[in-house]
C-alpha positions as a Python dict, from the first residue, in 0.01 Angstrom:
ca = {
    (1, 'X'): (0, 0, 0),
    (2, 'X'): (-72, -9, -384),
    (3, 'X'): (-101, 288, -568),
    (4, 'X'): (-486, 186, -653),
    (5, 'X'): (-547, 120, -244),
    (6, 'X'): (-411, 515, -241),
    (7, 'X'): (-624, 606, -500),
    (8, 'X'): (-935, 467, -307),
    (9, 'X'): (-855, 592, 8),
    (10, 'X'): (-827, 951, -71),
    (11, 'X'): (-1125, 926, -336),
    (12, 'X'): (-1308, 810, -26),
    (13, 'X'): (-1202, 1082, 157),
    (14, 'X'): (-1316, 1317, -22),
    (15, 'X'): (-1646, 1232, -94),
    (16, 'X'): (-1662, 1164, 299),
    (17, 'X'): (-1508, 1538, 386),
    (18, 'X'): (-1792, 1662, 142),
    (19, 'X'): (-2097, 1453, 252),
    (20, 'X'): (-1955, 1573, 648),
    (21, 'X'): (-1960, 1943, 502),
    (22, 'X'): (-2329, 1887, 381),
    (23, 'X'): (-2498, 1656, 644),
    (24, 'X'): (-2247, 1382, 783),
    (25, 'X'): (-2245, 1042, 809),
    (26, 'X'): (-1903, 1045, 597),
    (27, 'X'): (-1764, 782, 829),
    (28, 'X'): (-2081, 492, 655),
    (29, 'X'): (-1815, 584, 354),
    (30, 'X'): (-1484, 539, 456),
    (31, 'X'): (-1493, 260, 714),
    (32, 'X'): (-1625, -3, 496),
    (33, 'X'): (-1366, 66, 254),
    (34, 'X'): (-1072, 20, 482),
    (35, 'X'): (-1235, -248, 611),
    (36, 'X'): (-1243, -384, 230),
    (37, 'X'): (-902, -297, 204),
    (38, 'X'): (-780, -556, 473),
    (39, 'X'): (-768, -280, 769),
    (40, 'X'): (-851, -452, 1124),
    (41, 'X'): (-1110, -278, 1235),
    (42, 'X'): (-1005, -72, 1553),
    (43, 'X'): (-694, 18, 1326),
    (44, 'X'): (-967, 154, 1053),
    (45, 'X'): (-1192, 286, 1327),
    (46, 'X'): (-930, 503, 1484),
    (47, 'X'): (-739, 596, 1160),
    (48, 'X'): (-1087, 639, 1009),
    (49, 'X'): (-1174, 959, 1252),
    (50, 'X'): (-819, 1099, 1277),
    (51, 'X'): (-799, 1131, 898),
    (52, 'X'): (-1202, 1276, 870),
    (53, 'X'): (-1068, 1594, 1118),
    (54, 'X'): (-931, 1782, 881),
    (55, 'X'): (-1251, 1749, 688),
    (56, 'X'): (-1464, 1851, 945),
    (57, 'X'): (-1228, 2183, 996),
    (58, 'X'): (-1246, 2241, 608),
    (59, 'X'): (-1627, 2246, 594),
    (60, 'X'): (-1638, 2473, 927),
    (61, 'X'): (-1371, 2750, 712),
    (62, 'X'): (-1603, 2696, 443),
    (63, 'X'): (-1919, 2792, 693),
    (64, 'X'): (-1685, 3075, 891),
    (65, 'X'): (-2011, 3329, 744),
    (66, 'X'): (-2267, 3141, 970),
    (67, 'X'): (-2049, 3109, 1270),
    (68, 'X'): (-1992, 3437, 1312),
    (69, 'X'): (-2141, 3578, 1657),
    (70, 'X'): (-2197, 3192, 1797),
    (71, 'X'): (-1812, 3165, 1984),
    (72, 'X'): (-2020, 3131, 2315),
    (73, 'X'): (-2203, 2861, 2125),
    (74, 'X'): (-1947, 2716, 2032),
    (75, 'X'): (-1692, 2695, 2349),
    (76, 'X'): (-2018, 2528, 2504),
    (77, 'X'): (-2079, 2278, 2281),
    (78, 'X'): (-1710, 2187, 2188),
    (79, 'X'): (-1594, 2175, 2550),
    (80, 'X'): (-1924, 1919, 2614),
    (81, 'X'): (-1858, 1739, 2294),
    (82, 'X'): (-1505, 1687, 2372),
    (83, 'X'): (-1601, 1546, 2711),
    (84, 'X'): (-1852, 1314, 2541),
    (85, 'X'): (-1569, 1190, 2290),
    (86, 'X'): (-1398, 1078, 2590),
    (87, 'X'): (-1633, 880, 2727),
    (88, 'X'): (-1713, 756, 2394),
    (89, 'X'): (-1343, 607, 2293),
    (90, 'X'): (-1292, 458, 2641),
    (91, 'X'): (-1604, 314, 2611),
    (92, 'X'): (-1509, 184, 2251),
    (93, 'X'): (-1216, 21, 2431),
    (94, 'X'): (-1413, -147, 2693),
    (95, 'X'): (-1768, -273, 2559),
    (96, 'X'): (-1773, -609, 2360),
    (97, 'X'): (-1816, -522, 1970),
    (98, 'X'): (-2151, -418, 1841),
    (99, 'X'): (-2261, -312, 2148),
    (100, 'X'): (-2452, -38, 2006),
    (101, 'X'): (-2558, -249, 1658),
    (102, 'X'): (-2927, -233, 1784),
    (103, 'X'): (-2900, 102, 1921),
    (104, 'X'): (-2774, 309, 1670),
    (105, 'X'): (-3028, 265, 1392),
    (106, 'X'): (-3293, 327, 1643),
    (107, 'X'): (-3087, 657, 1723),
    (108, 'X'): (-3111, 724, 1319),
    (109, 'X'): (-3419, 700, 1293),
    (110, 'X'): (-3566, 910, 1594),
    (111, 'X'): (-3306, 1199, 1450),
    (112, 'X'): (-3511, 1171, 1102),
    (113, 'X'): (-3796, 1212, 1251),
    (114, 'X'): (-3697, 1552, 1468),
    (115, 'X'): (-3524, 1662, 1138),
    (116, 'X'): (-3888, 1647, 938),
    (117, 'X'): (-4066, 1764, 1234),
    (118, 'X'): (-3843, 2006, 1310),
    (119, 'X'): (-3992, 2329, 1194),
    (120, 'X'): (-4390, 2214, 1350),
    (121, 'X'): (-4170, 2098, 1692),
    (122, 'X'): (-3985, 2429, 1711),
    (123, 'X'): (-4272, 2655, 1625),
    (124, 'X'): (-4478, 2492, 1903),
    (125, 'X'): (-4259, 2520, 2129),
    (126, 'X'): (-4175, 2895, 2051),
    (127, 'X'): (-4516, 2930, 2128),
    (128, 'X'): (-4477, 2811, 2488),
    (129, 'X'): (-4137, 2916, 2520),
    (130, 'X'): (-4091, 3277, 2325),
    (131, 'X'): (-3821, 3348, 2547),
    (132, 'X'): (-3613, 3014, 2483),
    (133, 'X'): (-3239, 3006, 2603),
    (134, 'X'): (-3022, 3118, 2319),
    (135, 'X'): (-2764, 2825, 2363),
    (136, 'X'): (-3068, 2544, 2408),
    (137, 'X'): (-3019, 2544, 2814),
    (138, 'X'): (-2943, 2208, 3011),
    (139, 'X'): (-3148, 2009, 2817),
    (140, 'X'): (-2957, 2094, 2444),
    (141, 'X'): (-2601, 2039, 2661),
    (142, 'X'): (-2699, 1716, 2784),
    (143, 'X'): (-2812, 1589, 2435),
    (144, 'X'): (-2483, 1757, 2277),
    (145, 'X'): (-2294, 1526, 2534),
    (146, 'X'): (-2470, 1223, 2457),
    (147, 'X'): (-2426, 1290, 2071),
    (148, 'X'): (-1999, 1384, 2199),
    (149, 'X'): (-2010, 994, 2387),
    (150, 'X'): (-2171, 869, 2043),
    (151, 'X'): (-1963, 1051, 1813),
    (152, 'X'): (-1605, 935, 2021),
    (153, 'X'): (-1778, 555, 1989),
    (154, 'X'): (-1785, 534, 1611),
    (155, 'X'): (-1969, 880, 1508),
    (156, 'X'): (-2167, 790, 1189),
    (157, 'X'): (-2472, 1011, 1133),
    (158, 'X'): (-2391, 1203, 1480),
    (159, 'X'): (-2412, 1527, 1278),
    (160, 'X'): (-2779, 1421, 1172),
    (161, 'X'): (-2869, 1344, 1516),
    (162, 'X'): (-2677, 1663, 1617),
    (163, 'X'): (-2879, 1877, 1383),
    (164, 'X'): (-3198, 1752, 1486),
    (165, 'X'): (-3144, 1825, 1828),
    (166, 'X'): (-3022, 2189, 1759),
    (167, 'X'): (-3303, 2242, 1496),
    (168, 'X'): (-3522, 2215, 1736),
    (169, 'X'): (-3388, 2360, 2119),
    (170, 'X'): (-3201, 2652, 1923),
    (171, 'X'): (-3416, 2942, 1731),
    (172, 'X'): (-3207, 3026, 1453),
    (173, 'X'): (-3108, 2916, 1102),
    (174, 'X'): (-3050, 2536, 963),
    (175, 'X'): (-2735, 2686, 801),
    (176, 'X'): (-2573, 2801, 1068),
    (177, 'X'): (-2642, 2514, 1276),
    (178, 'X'): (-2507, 2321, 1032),
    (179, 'X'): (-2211, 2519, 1102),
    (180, 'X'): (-2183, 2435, 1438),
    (181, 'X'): (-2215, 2070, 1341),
    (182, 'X'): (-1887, 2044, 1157),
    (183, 'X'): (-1740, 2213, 1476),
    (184, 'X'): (-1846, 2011, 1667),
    (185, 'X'): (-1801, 1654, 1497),
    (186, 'X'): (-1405, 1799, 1419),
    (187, 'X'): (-1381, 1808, 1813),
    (188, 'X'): (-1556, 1477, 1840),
    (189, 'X'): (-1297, 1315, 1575),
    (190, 'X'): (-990, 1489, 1709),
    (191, 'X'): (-1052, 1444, 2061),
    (192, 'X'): (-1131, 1022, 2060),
    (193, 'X'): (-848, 994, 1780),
    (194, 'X'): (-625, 1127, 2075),
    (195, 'X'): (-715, 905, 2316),
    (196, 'X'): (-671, 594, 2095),
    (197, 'X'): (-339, 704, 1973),
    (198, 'X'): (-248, 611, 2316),
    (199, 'X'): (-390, 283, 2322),
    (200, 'X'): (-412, 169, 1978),
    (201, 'X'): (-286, 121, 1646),
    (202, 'X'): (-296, 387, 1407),
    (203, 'X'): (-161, 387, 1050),
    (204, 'X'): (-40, 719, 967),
    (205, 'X'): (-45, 649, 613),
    (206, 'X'): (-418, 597, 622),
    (207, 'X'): (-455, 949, 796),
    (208, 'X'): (-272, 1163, 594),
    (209, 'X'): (-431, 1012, 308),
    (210, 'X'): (-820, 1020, 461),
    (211, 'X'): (-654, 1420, 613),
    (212, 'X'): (-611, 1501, 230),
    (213, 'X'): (-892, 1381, 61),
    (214, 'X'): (-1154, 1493, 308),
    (215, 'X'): (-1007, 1855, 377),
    (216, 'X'): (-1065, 1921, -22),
    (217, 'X'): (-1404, 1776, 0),
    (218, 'X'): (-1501, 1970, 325),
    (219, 'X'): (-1424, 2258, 173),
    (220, 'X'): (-1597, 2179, -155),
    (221, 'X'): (-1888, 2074, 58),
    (222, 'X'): (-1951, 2381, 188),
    (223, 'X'): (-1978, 2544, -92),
    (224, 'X'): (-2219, 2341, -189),
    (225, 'X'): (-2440, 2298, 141),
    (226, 'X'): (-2444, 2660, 179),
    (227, 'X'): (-2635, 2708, -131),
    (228, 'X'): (-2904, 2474, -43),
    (229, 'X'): (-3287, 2604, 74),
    (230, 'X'): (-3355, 2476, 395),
    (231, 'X'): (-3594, 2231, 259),
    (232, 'X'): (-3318, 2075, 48),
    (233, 'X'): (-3101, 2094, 333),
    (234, 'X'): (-3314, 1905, 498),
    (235, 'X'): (-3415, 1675, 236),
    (236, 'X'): (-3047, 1622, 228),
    (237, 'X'): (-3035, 1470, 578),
    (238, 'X'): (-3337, 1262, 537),
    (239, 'X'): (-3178, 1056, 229),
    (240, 'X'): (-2826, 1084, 373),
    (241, 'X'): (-2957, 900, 698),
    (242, 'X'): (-3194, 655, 545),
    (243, 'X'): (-2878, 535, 368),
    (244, 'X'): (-2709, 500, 692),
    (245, 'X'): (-2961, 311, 829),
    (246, 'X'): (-2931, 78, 528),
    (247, 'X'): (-2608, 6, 556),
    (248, 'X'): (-2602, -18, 922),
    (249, 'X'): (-2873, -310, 931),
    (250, 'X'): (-2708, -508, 630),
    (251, 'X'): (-2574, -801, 742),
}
């Protein structure tokens, strides 16, 4: 590894670890640059969401104010998540290759869409629903699941989709669901990166590079998402995710 293929990797890191922090998607960075770099791509798929981990656990330190009083919260939707990311990596290892090509910007999309709609979706159904479960019910664990299976698969823009779901099942603040988010897409990473240590190569150069780069821009992310109105928050996601579509549908 040259000292400029070093220099890349972390730089992508850390952009990645911020972008995470703020929205997600990080993964649309770093995975085309290590395939660029000559990585095979399971090797740069697995590496690529061990290394982002640390990331995701810098921008959750960096959100510890609005996850205060949601541990519940967050033992349900980690232990679902992690169950997802299971089904997710042996499902990587199983499926023929771009199984989900024509799925996923579809899956973009819709999430968008529930992100602009959000705050017309959830006041309608407050409306119905003033007394809605405070942790989203059956319906919010089922979607976290499918978002875990998603996120174990490959994982970019799962906090987007994430987000929208949560915006609108759970009554409380974009900020703080934002903080479950990077909770939640850590356990996603971590969990899938175990299971294809097991079964596939990993280069552990790679990760502790990615580990480095994205923990610093987690953390700076954070700072940085925590400042923003919800509408720029929001805004945020909306550009972030058109981009991912983008990218995803160039040939």
């Amino acid at each position: 590894m040259t000292a400029l293929e070093i220099v890349v990797i972390v730089a992508a890191g850390l952009f990645a670890g911020g972008i995470n922090s703020v929205v997600g998607s990080g993964t649309l960075v770093t995975f085309p640059v290590l395939l660029a770099l000559g990585y095979p791509p399971v090797v740069a798929n697995v590496s690529n969401g061990l290394g982002l981990v640390p990331g995701s656990v810098g921008g959750a330190v960096g959100y510890r104010r609005e996850l205060k009083g949601q541990t519940t919260r967050l033992l349900r939707f980690g232990a679902v998540t992690g169950l997802g990311a299971v089904v997710g990596a042996l499902l990587l290892l199983t499926l023929p290759p771009g199984a989900f090509e024509a799925v996923v910007p579809v899956l973009i999309v819709l999430a968008l869409v529930l992100v602009v709609l959000q705050p017309f979706i959830a006041r309608k159904l407050a409306e119905r629903s003033p007394d809605r479960h405070p942790h989203g019910g059956v319906p919010l664990l089922v979607g976290v699941f499918l978002v875990g299976i998603y996120g174990g698969y490959f994982g970019a823009a799962q906090g987007v989709v994430l987000l929208a779901l949560m915006g609108i099942l759970l009554d409380d603040s974009l900020q703080r669901l934002n903080g479950v988010k990077n909770v939640t897409t850590a356990i996603a990473n971590l969990v899938s990166g175990v299971v294809f240590v097991f079964v596939a190569d990993v280069d552990w150069g790679v990760v502790g590079l990615l580990a480095g780069g994205s923990v610093v821009g987690g953390l700076i992310g954070a700072r940085i998402g925590r400042r923003l109105r919800p509408f720029w928050l929001r805004a945020a996601i909306v550009v972030v995710g058109t981009v991912a579509i983008v990218q995803l549908l160039m040939p």
